[in-house]
N, CA, C and O atoms as CSV, one atom per row, in Angstrom:
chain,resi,resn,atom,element,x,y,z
A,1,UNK,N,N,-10.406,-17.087,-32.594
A,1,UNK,CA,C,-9.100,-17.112,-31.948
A,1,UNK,C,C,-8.564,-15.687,-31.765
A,1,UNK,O,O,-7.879,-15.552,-30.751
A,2,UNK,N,N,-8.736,-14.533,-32.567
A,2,UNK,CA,C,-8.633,-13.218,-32.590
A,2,UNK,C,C,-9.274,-12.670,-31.844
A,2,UNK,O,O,-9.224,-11.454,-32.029
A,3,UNK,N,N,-10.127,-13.075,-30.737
A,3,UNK,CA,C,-11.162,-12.625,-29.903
A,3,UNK,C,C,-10.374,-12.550,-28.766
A,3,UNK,O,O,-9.881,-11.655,-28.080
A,4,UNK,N,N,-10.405,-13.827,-28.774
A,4,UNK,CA,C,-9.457,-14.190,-27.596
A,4,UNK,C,C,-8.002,-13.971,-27.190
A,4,UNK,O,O,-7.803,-14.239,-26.006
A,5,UNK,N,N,-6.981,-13.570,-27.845
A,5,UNK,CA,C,-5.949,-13.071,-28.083
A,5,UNK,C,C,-6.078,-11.462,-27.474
A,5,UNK,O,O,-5.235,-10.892,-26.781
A,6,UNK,N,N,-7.349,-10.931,-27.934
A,6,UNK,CA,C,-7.288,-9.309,-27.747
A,6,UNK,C,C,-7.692,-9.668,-26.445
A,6,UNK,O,O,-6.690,-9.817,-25.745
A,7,UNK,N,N,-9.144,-9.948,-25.586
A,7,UNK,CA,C,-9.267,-10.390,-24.269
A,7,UNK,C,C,-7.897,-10.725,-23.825
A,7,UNK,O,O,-7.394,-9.870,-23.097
A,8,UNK,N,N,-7.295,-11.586,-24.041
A,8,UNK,CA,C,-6.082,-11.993,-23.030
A,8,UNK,C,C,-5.115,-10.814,-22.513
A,8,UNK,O,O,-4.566,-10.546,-21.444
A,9,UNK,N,N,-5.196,-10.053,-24.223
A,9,UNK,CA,C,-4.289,-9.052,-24.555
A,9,UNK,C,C,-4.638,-7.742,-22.702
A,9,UNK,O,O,-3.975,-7.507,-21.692
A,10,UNK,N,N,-6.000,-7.294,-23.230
A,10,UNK,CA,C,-6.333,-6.129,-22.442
A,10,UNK,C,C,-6.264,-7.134,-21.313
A,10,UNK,O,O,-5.069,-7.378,-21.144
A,11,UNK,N,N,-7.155,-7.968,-20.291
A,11,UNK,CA,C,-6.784,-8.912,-19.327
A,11,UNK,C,C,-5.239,-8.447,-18.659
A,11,UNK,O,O,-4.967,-7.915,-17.582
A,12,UNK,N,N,-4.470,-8.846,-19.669
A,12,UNK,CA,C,-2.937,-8.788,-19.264
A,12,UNK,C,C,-2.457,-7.187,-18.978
A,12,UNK,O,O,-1.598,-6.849,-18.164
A,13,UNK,N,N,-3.330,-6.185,-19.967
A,13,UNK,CA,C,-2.882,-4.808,-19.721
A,13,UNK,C,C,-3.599,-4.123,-18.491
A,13,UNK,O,O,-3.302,-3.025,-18.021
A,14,UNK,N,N,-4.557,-4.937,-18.072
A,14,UNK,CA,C,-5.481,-4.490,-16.800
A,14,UNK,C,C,-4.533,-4.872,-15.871
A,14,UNK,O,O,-3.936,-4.019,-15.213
A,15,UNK,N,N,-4.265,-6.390,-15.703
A,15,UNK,CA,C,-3.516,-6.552,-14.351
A,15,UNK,C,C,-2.206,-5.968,-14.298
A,15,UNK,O,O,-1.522,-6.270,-13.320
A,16,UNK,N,N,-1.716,-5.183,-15.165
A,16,UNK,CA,C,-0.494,-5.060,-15.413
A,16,UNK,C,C,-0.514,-3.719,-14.534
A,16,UNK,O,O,0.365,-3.360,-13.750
A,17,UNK,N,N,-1.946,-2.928,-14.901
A,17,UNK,CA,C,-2.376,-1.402,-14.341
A,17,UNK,C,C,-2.348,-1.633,-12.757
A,17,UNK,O,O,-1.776,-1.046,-11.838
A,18,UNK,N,N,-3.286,-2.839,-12.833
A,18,UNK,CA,C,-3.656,-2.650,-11.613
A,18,UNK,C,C,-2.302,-3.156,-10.399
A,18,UNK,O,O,-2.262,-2.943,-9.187
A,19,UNK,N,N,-1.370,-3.826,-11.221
A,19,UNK,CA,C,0.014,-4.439,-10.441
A,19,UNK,C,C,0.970,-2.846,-10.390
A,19,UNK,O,O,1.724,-2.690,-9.430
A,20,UNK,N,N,0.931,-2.394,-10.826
A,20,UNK,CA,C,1.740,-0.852,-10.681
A,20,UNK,C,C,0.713,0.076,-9.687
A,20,UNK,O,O,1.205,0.935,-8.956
A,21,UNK,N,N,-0.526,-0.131,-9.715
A,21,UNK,CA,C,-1.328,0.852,-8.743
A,21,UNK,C,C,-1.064,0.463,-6.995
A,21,UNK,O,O,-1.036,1.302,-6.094
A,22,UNK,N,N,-0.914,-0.812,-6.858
A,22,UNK,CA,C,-0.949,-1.626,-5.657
A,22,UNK,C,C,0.690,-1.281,-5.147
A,22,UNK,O,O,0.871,-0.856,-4.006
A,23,UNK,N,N,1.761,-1.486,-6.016
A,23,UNK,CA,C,3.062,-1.715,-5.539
A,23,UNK,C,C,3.098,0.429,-5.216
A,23,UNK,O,O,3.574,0.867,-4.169
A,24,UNK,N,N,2.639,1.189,-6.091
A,24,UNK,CA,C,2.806,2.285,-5.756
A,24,UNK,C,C,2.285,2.707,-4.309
A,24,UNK,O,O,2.925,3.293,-3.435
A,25,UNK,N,N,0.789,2.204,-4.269
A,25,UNK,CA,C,0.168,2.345,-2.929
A,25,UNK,C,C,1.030,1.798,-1.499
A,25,UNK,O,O,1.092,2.406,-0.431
A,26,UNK,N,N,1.625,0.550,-1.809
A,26,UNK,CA,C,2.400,-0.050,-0.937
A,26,UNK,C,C,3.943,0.899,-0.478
A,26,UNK,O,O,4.444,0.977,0.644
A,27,UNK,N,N,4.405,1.505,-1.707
A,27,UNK,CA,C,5.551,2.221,-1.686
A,27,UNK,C,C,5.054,3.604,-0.728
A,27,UNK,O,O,5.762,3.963,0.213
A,28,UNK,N,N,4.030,4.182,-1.002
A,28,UNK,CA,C,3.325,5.507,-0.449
A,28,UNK,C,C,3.549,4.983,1.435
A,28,UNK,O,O,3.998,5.455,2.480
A,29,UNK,N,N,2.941,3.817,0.964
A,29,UNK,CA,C,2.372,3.427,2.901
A,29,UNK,C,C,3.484,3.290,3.192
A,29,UNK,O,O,3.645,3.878,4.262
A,30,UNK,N,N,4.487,2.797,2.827
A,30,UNK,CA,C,6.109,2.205,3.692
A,30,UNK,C,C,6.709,3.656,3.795
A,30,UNK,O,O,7.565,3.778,4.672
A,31,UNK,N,N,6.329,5.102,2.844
A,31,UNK,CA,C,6.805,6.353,3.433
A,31,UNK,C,C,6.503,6.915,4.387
A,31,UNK,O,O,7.200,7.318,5.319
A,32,UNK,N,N,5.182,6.991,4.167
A,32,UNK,CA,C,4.474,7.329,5.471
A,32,UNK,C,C,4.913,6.405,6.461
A,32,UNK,O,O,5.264,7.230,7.304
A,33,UNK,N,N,5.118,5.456,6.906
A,33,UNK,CA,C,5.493,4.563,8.167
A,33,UNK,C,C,6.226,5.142,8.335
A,33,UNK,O,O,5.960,5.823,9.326
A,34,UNK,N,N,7.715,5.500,7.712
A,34,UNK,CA,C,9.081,5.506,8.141
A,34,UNK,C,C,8.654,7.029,8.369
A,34,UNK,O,O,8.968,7.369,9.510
A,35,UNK,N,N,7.973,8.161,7.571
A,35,UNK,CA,C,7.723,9.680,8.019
A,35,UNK,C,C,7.027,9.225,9.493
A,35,UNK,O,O,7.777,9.820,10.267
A,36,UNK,N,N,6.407,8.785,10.025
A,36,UNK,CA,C,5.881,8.421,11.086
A,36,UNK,C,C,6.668,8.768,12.231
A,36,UNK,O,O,6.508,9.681,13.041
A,37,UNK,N,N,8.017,7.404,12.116
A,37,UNK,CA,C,8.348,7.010,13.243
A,37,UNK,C,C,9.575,8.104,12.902
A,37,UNK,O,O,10.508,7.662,13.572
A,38,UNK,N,N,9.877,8.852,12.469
A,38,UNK,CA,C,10.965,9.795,12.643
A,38,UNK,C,C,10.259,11.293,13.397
A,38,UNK,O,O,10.863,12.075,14.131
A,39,UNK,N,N,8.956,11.371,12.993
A,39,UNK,CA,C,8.324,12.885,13.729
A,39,UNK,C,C,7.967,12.604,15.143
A,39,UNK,O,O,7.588,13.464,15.938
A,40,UNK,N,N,8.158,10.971,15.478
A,40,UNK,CA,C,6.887,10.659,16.413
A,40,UNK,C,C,5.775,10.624,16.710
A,40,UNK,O,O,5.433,11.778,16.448
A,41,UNK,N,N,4.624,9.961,17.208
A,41,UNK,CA,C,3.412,9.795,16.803
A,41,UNK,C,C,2.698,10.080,18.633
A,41,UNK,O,O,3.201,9.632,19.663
A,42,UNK,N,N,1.492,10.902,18.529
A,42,UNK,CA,C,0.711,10.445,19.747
A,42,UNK,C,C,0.523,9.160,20.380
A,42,UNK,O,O,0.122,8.146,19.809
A,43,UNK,N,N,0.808,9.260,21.471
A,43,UNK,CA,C,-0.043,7.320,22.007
A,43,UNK,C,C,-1.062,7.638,22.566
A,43,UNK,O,O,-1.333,8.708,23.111
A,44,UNK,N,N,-1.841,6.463,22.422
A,44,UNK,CA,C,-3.190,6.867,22.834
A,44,UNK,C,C,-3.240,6.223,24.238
A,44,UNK,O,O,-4.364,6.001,24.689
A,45,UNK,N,N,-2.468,5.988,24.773
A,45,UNK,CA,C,-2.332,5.029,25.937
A,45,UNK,C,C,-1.609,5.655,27.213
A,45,UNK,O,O,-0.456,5.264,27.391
A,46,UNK,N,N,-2.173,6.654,28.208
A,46,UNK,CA,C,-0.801,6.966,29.325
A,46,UNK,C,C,0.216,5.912,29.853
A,46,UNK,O,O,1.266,6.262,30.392
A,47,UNK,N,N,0.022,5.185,29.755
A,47,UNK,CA,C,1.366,3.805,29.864
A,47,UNK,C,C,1.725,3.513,28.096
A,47,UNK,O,O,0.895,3.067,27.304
A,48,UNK,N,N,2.933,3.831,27.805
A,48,UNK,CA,C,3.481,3.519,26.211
A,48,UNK,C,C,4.033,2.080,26.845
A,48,UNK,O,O,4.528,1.267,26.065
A,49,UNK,N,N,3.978,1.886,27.743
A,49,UNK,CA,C,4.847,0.301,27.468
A,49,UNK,C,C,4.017,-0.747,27.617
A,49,UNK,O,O,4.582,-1.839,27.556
A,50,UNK,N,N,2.966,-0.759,27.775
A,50,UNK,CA,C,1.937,-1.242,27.918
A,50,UNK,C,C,1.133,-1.559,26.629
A,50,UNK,O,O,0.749,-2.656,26.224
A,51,UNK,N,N,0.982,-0.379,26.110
A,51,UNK,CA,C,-0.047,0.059,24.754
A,51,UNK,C,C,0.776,0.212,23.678
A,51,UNK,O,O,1.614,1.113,23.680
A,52,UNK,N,N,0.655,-0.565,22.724
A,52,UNK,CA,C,1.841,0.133,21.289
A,52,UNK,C,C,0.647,0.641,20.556
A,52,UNK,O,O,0.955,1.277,19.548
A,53,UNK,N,N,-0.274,0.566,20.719
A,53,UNK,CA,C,-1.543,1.634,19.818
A,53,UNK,C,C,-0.983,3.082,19.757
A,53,UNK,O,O,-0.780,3.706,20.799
A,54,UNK,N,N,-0.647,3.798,18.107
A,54,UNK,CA,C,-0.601,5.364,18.053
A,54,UNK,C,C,-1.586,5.525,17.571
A,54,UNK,O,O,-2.399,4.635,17.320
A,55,UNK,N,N,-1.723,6.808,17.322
A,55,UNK,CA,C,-2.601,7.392,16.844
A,55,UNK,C,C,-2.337,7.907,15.326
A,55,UNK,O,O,-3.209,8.537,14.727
């Protein structure tokens, strides 16, 4: 039963790592988006109304 307790234990401290690595990554990407659309971005498209693809 002490086996299993420590497994659950680390288990729980892994996803716990890996739940703070993901929400940070997610926080990084939503900066960069918003740094994005404030510098403006290349289009890769000579018609922008046409193409919402940037670069």
């Amino acid at each position: 039963m002490e086996i299993l307790a420590r497994r659950l234990t680390i288990i729980t401290l892994l996803m716990t790592v890996f739940a703070i690595s993901v929400a940070a990554a997610v926080e990084t990407d939503a900066r960069r988006h918003d740094q994005n659309k404030r510098f403006g971005t290349a289009s890769a498209c000579s018609v922008p109304t046409l193409c919402h693809r940037a670069l």
